[in-house]
Every structure is written in structure tokens, then in C-alpha cells.
C-alpha positions as CSV (number, residue, x, y, z in Angstrom):
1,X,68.8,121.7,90.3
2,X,70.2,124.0,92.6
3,X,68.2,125.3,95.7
4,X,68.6,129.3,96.0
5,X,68.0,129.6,99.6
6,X,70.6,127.5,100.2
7,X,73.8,129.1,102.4
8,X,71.1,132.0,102.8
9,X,70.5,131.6,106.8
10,X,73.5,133.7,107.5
11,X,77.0,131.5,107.7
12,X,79.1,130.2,104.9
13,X,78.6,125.9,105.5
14,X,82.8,126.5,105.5
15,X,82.9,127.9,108.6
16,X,82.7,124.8,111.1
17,X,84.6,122.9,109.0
18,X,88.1,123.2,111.1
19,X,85.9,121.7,114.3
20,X,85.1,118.6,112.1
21,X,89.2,117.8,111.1
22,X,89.7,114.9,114.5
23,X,88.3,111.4,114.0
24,X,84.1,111.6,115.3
25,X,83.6,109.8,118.8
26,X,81.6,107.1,116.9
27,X,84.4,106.4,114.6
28,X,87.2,106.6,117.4
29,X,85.0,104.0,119.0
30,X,84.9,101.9,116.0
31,X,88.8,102.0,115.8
32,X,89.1,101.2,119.0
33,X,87.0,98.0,118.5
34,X,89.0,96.7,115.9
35,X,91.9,97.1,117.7
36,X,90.5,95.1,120.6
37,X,89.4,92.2,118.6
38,X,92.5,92.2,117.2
39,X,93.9,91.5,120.8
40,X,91.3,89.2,121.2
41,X,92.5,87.2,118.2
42,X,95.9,87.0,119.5
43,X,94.6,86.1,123.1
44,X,92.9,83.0,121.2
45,X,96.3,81.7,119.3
46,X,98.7,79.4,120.6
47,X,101.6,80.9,122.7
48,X,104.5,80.7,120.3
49,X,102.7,81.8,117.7
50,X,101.8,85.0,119.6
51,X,105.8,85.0,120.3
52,X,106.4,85.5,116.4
53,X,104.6,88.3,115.9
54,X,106.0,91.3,115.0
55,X,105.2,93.7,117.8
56,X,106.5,95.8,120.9
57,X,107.6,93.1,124.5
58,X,104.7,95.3,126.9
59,X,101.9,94.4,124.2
60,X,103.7,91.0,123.7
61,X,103.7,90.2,127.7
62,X,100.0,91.8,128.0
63,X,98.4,89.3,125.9
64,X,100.7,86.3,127.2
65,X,99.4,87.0,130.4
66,X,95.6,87.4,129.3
67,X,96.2,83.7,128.1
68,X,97.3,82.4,131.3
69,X,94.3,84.3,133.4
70,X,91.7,81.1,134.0
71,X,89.4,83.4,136.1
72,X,86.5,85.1,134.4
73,X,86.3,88.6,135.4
74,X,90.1,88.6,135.8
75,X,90.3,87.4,131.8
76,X,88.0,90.4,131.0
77,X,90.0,92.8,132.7
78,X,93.0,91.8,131.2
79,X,91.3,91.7,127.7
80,X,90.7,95.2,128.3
81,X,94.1,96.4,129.2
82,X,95.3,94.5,126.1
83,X,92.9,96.4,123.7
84,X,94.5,99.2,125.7
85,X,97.7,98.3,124.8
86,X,97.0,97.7,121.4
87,X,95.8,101.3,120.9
88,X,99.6,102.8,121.6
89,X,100.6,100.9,118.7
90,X,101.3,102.9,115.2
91,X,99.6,102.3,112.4
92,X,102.5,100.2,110.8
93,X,102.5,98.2,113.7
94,X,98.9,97.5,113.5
95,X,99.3,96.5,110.1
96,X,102.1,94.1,110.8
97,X,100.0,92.0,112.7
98,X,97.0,92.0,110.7
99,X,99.5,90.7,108.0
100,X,100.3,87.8,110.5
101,X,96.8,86.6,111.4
102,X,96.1,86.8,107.5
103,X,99.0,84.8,106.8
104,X,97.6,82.1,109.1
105,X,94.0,82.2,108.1
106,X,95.5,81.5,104.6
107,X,97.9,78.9,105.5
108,X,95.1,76.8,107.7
109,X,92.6,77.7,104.5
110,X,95.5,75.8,102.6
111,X,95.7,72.9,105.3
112,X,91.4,72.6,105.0
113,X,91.6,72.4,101.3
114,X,94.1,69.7,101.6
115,X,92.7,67.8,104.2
116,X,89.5,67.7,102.1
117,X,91.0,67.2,99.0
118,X,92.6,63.6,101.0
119,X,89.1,62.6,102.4
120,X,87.9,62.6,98.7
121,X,90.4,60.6,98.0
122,X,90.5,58.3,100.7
123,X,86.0,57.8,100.1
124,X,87.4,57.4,96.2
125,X,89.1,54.5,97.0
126,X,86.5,52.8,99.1
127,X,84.0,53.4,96.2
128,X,86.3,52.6,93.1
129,X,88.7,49.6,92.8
130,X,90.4,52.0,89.6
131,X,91.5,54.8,92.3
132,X,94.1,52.1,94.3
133,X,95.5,51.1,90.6
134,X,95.6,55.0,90.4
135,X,97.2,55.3,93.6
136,X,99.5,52.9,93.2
137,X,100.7,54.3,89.6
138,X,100.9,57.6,90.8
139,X,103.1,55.8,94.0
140,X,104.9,52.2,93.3
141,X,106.8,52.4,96.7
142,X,103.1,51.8,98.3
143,X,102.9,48.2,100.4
144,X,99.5,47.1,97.9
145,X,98.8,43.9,100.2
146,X,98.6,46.1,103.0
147,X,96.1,49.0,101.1
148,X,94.3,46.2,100.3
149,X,93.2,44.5,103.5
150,X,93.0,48.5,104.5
151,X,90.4,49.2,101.8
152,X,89.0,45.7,102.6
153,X,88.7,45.9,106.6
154,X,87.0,50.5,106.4
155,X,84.4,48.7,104.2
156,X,83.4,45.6,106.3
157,X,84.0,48.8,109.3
158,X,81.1,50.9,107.5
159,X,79.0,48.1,106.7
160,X,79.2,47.1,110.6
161,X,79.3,50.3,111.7
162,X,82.7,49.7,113.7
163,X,85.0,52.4,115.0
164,X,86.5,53.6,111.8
165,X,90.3,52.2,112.4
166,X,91.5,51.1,109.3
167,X,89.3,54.4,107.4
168,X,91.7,56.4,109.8
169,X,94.6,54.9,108.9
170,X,94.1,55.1,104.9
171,X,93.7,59.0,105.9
172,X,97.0,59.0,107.5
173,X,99.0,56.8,104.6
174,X,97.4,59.7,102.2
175,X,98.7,62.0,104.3
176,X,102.1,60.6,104.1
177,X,102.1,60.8,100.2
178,X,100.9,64.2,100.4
179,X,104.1,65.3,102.4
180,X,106.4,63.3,100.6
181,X,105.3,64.8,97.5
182,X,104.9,68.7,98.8
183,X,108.6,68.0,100.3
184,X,109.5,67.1,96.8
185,X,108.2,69.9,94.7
186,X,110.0,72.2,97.2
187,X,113.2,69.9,96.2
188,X,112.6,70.7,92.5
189,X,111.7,73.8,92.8
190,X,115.1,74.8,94.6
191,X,117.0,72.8,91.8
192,X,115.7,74.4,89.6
193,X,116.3,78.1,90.9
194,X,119.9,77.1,91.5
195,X,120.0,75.4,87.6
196,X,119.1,78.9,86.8
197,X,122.3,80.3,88.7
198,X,124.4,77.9,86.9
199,X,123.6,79.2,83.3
């Protein structure tokens, strides 16, 4: 229900409004923390990576020379003038390079899923005599002697608690079918784009 004495105490509530139009201190403050970390985030990736991104040379050289600073104090200065920096960009431009960092949180999300997907794999095989006949269906070109004495040797390395060599080296030859076979749905796929063309 309405309350009757309200707007009673002499001004209409529209009357500051105009005052209210710019960004709050509080919220300037939070913008300008995102855009630091942000900074930060590119301070933390590897050099030619930062090189890629999208984004004007001063804020480009700032944060190339914030990775090069070993010195504490002289790190946290140079963070600072990068989040400086970072706050002349647009808003496009901001956006351009959170597309970037997302596109590599997905990619190495990807790469984890994979890797993980391989270790199951690999522990499959260790467990289960029916995954290397699997394997080997699945992959004819496969040396099975020498998957064999692999399987054979990470066992007798668990049971002895050994350095893991021959577990490691599974890992890798799992790997190596995994790129083979990504490499060759890329191949299809492009054949099959340019069958398309042909029709």
C-alpha cells in the first residue's frame, strides 16, 4: 500500500536525480579493479601470447615490461601503471581481450579434459587385458610386443613402487594416437567442406 506522507517533506525525489547520472566512486572503483586484474592476467601469461592479443603497442609494452621486472616493489609499481594503462582503453578494446583470455581458459579446459580422458585410459589398460585388444582394434599400426612389455614392466613399476618410466611412456604413446587421430578428423573434416564445393 501506498504511504501518504511520502514526497511530503518538501522536494519532488526527481530533483537530485541529474547529480546521480556519472558512475558512484564505489563502482568506478570496482571497474577499475577489474581492469587491473585483467592486467594482472596478462602479466601472468607467456610473452607471445601477450604478443597476440589484440590491443594498443603502450599497453602491449607496459605489461611486457611488468614481466621482465624481478624486483618486488618495482613489479608492484609496474602492475599499477599497467592497470593504469588498461583504464585508457575503450570498452571494445576491453572486450577484445577478455575474448582472448576466455578463449585460452577454454582451449587449456579442452587440453585438461583430454589429458584426463588419456590417464583413464592409460590406468584401463593396466587394469584390463580387453582395453589393449581395444586399443589395438581401434589402432593396428600399434608395435603390440612393445605395449606389452610396457603394460608388463608400469605393473611390476607399481607393485615395486619404481619411478614410473614405462607408466610415463604408455601416457606419451596415448598421446601420440590422440594427435594422430585429432590431425585426422581435421583432414576429414576439410574434405568434406571442399566435397561440398564440388556438388
Amino acid at each position: 500500500m501506498p504511504n501518504p506522507n511520502r514526497g511530503a517533506c518538501g522536494f519532488q525525489s526527481t530533483e537530485f536525480e541529474q547529480e546521480y547520472e556519472r558512475p558512484s566512486k564505489s563502482e568506478l572503483k570496482r571497474q577499475m579493479t577489474v581492469l587491473q586484474k585483467l592486467g594482472e592476467e596478462l602479466v601472468n601469461e607467456a610473452r607471445d601470447r601477450v604478443k597476440r592479443v589484440p590491443m594498443p603497442e603502450d599497453v602491449r609494452d607496459a605489461i611486457l615490461e611488468c614481466q621482465q621486472i624481478k624486483d618486488h616493489e618495482g613489479r608492484r609499481r609496474q602492475l599499477q601503471y599497467v592497470g593504469k594503462k588498461m583504464r585508457t582503453l575503450d570498452e571494445e578494446e576491453v572486450a577484445a581481450i577478455q575474448r582472448t583470455i576466455d578463449s585460452w581458459k577454454g582451449l587449456s579446459k579442452a587440453d585438461t579434459a583430454n589429458m584426463h580422458a588419456m590417464e583413464r585410459r592409460r590406468d584401463k589398460l593396466l587394469a584390463d587385458d580387453k582395453a589393449l585388444t581395444v586399443l589395438l582394434s581401434e589402432n593396428p599400426e600399434l608395435d603390440v610386443q612393445h605395449l606389452r612389455t610396457l603394460i608388463r614392466n608400469a605393473r611390476k613399476e607399481q607393485a615395486e613402487n619404481k619411478p614410473p618410466k614405462a607408466y610415463r611412456e604408455i601416457f606419451q604413446i596415448l598421446k601420440e594416437i590422440a594427435k594422430k587421430n585429432n590431425s585426422g578428423k581435421k583432414d576429414a573434416d576439410e574434405d568434406g567442406v571442399e566435397g561440398e564445393d564440388d556438388e
